[in-house]
LUMZAKOL-889389 format. One record per residue (C-alpha): residue number from 1; residue in three letters; chain; y, z, x. Coordinates in Angstrom, 1 decimal. Layout:
ZANU,balo,lumvo,marmar,c2,c3,c1
ZANU,NUM,Ala,A,Y,Z,X
...
This chain:
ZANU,balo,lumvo,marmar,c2,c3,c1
ZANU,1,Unk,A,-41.6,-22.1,41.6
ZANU,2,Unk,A,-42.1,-18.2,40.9
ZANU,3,Unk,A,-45.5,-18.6,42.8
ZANU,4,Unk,A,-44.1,-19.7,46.1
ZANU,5,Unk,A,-41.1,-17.3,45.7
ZANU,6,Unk,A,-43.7,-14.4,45.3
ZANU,7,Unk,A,-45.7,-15.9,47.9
ZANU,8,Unk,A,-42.9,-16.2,50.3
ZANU,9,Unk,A,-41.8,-12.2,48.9
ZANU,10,Unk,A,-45.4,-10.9,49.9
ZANU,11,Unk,A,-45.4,-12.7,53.5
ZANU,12,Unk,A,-41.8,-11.2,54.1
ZANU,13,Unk,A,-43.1,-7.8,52.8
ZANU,14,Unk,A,-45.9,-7.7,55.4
ZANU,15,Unk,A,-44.0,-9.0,58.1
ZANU,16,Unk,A,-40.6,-7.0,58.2
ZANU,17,Unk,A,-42.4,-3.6,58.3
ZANU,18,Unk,A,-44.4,-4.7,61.3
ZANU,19,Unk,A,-42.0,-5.4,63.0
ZANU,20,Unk,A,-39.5,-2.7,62.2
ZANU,21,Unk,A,-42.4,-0.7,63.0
ZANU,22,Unk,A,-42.9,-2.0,66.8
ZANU,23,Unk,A,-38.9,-1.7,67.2
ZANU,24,Unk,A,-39.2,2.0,66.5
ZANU,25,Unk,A,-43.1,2.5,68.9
ZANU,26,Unk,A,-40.6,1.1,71.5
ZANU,27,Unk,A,-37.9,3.6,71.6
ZANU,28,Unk,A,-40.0,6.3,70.1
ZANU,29,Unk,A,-39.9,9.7,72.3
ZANU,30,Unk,A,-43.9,9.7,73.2
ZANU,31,Unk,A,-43.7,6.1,74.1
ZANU,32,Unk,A,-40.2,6.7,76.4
ZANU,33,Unk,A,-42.3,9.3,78.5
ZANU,34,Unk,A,-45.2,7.3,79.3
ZANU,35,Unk,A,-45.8,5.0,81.9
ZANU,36,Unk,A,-43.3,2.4,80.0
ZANU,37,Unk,A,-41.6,-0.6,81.4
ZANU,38,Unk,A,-39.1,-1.9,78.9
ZANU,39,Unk,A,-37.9,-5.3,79.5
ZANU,40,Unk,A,-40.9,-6.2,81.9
ZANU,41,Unk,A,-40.3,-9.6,84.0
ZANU,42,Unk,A,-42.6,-12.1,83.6
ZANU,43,Unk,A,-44.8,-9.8,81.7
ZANU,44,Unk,A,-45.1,-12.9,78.9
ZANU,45,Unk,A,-44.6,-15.5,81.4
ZANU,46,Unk,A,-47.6,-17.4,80.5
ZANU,47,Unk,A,-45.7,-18.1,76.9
ZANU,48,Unk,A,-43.3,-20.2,78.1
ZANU,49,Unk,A,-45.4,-23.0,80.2
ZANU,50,Unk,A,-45.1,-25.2,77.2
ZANU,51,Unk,A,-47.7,-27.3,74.4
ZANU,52,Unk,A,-48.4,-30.7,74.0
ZANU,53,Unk,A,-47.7,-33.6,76.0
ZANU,54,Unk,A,-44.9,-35.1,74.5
ZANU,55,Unk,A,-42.2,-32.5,74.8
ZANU,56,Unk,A,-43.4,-31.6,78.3
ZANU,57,Unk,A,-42.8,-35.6,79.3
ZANU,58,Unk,A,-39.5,-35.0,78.2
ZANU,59,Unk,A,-38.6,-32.3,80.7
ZANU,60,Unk,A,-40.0,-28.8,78.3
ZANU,61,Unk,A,-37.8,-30.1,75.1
ZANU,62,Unk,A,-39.0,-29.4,71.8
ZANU,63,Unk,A,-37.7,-26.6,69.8
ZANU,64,Unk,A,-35.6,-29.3,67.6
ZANU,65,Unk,A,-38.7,-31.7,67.8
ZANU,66,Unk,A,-41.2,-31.9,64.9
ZANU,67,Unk,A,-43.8,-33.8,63.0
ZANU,68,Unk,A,-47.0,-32.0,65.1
ZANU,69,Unk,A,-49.0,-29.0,65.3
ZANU,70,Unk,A,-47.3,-28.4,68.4
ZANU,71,Unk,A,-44.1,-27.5,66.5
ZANU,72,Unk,A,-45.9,-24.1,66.0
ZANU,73,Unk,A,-45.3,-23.3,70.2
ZANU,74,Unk,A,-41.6,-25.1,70.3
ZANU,75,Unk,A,-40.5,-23.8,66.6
ZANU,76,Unk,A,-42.7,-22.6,63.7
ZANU,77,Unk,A,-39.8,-24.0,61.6
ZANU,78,Unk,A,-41.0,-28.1,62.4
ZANU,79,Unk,A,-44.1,-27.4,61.2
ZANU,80,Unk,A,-42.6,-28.5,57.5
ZANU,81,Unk,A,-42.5,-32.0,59.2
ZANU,82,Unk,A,-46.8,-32.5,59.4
ZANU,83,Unk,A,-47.2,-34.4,56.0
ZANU,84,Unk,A,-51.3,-33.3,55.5
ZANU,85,Unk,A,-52.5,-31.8,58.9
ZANU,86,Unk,A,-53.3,-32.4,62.2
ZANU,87,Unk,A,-55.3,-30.8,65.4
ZANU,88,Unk,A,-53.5,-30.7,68.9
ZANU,89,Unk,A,-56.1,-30.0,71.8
ZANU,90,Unk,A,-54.3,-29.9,75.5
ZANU,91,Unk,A,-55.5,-29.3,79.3
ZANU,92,Unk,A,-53.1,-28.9,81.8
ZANU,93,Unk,A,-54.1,-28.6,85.7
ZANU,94,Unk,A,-50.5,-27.0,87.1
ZANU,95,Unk,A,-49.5,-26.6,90.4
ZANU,96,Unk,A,-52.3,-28.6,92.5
ZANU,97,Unk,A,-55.0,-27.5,90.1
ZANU,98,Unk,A,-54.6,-23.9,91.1
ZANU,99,Unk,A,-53.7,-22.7,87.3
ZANU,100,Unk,A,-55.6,-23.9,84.2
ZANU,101,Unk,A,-54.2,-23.9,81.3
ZANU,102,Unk,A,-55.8,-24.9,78.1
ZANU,103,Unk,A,-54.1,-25.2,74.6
ZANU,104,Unk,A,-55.2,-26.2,70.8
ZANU,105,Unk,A,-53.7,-26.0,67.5
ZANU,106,Unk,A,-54.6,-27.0,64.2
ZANU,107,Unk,A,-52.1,-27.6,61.2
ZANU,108,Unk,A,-52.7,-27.8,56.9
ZANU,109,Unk,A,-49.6,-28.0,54.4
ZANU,110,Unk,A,-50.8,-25.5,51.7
ZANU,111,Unk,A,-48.1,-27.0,49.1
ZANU,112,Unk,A,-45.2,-29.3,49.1
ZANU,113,Unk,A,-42.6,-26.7,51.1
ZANU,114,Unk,A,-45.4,-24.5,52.8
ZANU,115,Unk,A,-46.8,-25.3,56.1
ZANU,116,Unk,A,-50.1,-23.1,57.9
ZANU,117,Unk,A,-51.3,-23.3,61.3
ZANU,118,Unk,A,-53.4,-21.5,63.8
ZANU,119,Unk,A,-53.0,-21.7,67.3
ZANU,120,Unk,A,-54.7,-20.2,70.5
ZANU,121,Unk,A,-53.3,-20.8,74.1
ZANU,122,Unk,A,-55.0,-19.7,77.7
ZANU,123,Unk,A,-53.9,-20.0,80.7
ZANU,124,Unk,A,-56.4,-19.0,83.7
ZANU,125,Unk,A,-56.4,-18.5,88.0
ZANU,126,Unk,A,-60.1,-17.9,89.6
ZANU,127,Unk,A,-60.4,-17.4,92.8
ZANU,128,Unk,A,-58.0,-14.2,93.6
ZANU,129,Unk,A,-58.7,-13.1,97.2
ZANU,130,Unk,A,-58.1,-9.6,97.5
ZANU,131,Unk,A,-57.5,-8.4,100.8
ZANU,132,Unk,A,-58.1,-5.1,103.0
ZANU,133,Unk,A,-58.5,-3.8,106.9
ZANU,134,Unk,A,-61.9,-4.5,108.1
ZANU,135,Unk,A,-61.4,-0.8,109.4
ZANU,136,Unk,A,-59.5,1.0,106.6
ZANU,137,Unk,A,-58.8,4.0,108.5
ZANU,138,Unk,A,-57.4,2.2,111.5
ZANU,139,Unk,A,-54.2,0.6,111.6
ZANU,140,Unk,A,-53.9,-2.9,111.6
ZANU,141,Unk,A,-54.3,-4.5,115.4
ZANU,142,Unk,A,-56.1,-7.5,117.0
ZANU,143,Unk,A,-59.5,-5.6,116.8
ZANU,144,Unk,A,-58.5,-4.5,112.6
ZANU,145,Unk,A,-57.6,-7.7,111.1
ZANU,146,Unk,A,-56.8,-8.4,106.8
ZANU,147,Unk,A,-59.9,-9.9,105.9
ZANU,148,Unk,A,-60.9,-10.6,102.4
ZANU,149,Unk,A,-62.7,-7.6,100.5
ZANU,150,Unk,A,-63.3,-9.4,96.9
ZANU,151,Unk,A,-62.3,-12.6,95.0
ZANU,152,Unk,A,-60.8,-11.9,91.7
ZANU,153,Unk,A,-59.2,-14.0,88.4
ZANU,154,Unk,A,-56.5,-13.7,86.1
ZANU,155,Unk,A,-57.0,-14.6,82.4
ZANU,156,Unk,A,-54.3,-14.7,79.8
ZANU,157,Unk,A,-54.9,-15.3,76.0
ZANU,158,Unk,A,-53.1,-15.8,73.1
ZANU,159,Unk,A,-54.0,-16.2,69.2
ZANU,160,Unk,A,-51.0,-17.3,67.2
ZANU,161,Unk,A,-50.6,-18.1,63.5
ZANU,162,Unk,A,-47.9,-19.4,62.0
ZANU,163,Unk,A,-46.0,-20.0,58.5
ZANU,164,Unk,A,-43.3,-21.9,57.8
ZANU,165,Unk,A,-41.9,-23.6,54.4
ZANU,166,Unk,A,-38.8,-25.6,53.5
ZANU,167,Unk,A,-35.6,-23.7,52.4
ZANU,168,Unk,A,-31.9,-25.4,50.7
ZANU,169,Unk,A,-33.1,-28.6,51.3
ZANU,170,Unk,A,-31.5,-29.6,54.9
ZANU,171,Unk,A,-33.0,-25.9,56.2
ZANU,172,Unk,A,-37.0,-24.6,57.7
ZANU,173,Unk,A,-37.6,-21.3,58.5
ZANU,174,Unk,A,-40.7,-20.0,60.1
ZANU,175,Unk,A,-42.7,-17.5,62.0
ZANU,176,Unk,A,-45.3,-16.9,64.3
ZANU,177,Unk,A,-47.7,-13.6,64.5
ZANU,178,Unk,A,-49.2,-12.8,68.0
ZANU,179,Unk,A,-52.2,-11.1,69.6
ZANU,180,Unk,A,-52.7,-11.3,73.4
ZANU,181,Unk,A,-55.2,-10.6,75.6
ZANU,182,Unk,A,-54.5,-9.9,79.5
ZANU,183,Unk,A,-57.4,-9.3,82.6
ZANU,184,Unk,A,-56.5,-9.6,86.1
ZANU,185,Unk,A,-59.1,-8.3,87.8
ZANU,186,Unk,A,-61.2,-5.4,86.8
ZANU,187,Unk,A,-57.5,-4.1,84.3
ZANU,188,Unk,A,-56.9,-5.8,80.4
ZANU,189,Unk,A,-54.3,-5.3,78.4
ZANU,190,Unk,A,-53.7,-6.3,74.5
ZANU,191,Unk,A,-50.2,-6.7,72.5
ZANU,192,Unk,A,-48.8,-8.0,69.5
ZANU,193,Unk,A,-45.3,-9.6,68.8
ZANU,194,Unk,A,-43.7,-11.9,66.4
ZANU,195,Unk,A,-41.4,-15.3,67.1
ZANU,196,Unk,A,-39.1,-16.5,64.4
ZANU,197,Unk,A,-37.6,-20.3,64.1
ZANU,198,Unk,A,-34.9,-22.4,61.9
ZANU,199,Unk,A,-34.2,-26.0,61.8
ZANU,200,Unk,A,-31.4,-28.1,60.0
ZANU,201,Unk,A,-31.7,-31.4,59.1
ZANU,202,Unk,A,-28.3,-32.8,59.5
ZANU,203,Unk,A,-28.8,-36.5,58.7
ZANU,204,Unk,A,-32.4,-38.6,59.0
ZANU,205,Unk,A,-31.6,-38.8,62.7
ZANU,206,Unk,A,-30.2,-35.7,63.8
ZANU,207,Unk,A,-31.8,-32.3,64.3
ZANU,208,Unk,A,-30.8,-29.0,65.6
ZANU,209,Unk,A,-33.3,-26.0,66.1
ZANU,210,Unk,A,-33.5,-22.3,67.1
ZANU,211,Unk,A,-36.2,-19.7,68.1
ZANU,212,Unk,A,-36.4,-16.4,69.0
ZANU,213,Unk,A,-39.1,-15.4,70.6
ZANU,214,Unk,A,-40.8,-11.6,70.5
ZANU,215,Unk,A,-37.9,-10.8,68.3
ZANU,216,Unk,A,-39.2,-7.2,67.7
ZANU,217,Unk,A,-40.0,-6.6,71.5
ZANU,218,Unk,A,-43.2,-8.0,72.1
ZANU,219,Unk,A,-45.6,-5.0,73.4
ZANU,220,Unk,A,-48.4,-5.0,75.4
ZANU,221,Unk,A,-50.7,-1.6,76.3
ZANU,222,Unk,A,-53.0,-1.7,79.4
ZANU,223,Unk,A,-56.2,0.3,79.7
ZANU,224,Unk,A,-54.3,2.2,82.8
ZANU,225,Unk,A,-52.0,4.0,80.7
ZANU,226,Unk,A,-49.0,1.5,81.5
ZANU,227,Unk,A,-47.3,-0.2,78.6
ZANU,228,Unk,A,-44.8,-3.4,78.9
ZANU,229,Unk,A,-42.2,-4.4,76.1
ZANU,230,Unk,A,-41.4,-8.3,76.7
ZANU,231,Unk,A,-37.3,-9.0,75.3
ZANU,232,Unk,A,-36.6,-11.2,73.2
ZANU,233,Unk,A,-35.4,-14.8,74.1
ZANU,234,Unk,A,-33.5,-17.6,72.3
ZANU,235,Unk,A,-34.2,-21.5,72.5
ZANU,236,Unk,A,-31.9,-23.5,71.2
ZANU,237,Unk,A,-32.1,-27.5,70.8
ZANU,238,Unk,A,-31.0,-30.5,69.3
ZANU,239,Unk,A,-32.8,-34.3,68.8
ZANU,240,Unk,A,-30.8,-37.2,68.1
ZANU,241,Unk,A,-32.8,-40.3,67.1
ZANU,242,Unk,A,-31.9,-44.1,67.4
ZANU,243,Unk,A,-33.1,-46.6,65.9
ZANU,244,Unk,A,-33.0,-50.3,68.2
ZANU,245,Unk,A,-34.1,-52.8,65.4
ZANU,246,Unk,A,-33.6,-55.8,67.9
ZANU,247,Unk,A,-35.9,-54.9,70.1
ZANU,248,Unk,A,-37.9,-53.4,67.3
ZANU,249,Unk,A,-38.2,-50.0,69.4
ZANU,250,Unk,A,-36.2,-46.2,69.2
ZANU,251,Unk,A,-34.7,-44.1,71.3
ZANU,252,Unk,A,-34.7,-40.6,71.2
ZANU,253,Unk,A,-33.0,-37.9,73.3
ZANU,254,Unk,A,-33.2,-34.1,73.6
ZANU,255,Unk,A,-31.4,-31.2,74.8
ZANU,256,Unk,A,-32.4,-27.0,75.2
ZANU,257,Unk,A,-31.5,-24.2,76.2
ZANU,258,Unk,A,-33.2,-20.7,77.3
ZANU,259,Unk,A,-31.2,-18.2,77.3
ZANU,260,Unk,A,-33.1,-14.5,78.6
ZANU,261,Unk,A,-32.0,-10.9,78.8
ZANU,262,Unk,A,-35.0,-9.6,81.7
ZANU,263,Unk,A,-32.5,-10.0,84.1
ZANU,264,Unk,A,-34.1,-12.7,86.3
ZANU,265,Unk,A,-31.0,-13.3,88.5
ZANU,266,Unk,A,-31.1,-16.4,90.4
ZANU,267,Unk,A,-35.0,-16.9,89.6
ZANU,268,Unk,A,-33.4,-19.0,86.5
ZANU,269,Unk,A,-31.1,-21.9,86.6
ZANU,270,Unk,A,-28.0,-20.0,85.8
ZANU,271,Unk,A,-27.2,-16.1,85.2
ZANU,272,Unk,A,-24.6,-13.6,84.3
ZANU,273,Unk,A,-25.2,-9.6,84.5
ZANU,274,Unk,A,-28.7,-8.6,83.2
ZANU,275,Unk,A,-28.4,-12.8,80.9
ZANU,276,Unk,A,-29.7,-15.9,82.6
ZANU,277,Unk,A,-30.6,-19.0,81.2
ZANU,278,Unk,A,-32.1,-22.7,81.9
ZANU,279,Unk,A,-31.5,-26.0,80.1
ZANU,280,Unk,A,-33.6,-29.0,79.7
ZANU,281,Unk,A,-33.4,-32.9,78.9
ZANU,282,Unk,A,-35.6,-35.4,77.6
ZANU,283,Unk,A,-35.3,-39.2,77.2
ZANU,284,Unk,A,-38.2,-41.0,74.8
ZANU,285,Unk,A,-38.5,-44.9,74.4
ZANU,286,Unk,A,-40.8,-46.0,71.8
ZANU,287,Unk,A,-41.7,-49.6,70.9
ZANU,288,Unk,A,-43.0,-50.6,67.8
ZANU,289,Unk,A,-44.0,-46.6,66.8
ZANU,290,Unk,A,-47.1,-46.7,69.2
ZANU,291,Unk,A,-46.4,-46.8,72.9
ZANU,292,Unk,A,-44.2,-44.0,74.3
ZANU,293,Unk,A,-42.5,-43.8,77.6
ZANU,294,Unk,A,-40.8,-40.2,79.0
ZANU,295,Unk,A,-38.9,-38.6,81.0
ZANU,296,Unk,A,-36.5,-35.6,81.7
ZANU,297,Unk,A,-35.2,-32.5,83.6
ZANU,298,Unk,A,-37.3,-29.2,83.4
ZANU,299,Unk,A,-34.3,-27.2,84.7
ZANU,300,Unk,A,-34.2,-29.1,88.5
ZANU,301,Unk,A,-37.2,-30.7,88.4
ZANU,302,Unk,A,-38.1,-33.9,87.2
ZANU,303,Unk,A,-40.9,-34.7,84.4
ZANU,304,Unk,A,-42.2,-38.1,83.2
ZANU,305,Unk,A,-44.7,-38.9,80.4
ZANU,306,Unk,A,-46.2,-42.0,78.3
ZANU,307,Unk,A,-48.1,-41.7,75.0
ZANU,308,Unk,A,-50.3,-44.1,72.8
ZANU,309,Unk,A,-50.7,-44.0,69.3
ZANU,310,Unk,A,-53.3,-45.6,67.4
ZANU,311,Unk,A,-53.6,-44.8,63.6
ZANU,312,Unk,A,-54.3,-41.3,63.1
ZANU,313,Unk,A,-54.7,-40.5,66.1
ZANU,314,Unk,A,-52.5,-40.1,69.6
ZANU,315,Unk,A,-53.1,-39.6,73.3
ZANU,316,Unk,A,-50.6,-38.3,75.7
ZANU,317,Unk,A,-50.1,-37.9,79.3
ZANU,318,Unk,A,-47.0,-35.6,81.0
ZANU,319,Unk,A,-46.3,-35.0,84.8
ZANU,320,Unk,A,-44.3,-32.3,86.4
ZANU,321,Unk,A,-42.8,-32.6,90.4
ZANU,322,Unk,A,-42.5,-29.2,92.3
ZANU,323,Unk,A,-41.0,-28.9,95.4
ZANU,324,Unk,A,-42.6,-26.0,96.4
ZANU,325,Unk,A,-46.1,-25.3,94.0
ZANU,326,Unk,A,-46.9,-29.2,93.8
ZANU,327,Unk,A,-47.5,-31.4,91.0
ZANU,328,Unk,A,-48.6,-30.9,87.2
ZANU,329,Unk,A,-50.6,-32.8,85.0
ZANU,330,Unk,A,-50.8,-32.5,81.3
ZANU,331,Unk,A,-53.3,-34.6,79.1
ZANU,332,Unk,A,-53.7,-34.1,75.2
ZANU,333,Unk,A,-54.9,-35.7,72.1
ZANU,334,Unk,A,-54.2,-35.5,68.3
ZANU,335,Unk,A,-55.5,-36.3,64.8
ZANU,336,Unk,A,-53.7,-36.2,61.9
ZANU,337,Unk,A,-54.4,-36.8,58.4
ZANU,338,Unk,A,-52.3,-37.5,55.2
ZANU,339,Unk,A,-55.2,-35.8,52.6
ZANU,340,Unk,A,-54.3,-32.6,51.2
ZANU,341,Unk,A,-57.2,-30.4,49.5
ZANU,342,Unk,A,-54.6,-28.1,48.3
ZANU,343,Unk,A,-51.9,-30.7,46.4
ZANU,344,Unk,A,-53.2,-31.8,43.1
């Protein structure tokens, strides 16, 4: 008992100085004069697309959800659920196949309340055209028309690990460490930033869960001399599970919420002043614990799903509808496994 409480002490005493540390870099005089945009839209957009197929079948809803290496995207908290381990590997083609994004995460419980996993998420465009004048000294006019002067990408990376352990029984608390890696074009850019979850356990069949993610400010420094500071967000969530013994089959349903300070405006579903905010909602059917059927609300749009699982191992499959980008497709698979090299 005094080992894990020392071990949980020493993780705490590592973490809480970082981050206290990036609050300060963020408001500190030298960093106020550069080129500094606090509070930079989108700047961590490719964080929120999502992992795994499961929650995304069920319109984006997973930071109550647990049980898979997932849960370290959704909520480091519901990693405590993963019994050994497990591997998550996901490919998504969004938006007609124009952006790629690519997703794996691998999961081991260390000890009966401690939970490990390392994750790393990248989401990709190629073909960029980047256009100019075919006369750039002349203005534009039928004999100087935009042509295309180079083809570019855009590549976004991130490595995440993650901790989480159990805590007063009915309560897991957890938290993810950051490094991402930006290039769009011939510019990068690297940062570092921190996420913290919590879920209860309110009864075998009902769950509520909370994240904040980049809690300290998450920062990012280009190579140009511009720096970004991403705000935090807060999910919020619940899963209520029930159980159909007739038809030998359960039903599951899940709600969250985003709530953002970037001050988005009417980009999100709803907003007051600089705070706006989206909600999702997921319905999953599943009959006899191995075939899954899905579907929910990503904020207006509509997302379905269907999963199979066969021993240790499961394969998903999740579809998004946009009006105005086209459709999404998300496949993954996972392994897990009940051994335990570290539990005598």
């Amino acid at each position: 008992m005094l080992e894990k409480i020392s071990m949980k002490g020493k993780f705490w005493s590592i973490i809480i100085p970082l981050s206290l540390g990036m609050f300060t870099a963020a408001f500190h005089p030298d960093t106020a004069r550069a080129d500094t945009d606090f509070g930079a839209k989108y700047a961590g957009e490719f964080m929120t697309l999502g992992a795994g197929s499961r929650a995304s079948g069920m319109g984006e809803t997973g930071t109550a959800f647990g049980g898979g290496p997932a849960s370290a995207y959704w909520n480091p908290a519901s990693l405590v659920d993963i019994e050994g381990g497990g591997i998550l590997a996901m490919h998504a083609n969004r938006f007609s196949g124009v952006v790629k994004y690519d997703f794996i995460s691998a999961a081991q419980r260390y000890s009966e309340s401690d939970v490990f996993s390392l994750t790393i998420f990248r989401l990709g465009v190629d073909d960029i055209p980047i256009t100019a004048l075919e006369d750039p000294s002349s203005p534009l006019g039928v004999g100087n028309v935009v042509v295309v002067d180079e083809w570019t990408s855009d590549s976004e990376l991130a490595v995440m690990g993650t901790y989480a352990f159990d805590w007063r029984k009915k309560w897991a608390l957890g938290v993810n460490g950051k490094i991402l890696s930006k290039k769009v074009g011939d510019n990068s850019a690297f940062g570092l930033g921190f996420d913290v979850g919590a879920r209860y356990k309110h009864s075998s069949n009902l769950f509520f869960g909370a994240r904040i993610s980049d809690v300290t400010t998450t920062f990012l420094g280009w190579d140009t001399g511009h720096n970004e500071f991403i705000l935090p967000s807060i999910s919020i969530g619940l899963v209520k599970l029930f159980s159909l013994e007739r038809m030998e089959a359960d039903l599951n349903f899940a709600f969250d919420m985003v709530l953002r300070g970037e001050n988005r405006g009417e980009a999100d579903q709803f907003d007051y002043a600089s705070l706006s905010g989206e909600a999702h909602f997921g319905l999953e059917y599943v009959v006899q614990k191995t075939l899954a059927l899905r579907a929910g609300m990503d904020r207006e749009y509509f997302t379905a799903g269907a999963g199979v699982r066969i021993g240790p191992a499961s394969a998903d499959y999740a579809f998004q509808a946009h009006q105005g980008l086209g459709e999404s497709h998300r496949v993954s698979l996972c392994f897990h496994w009940n051994g335990n090299p570290f539990l005598k």
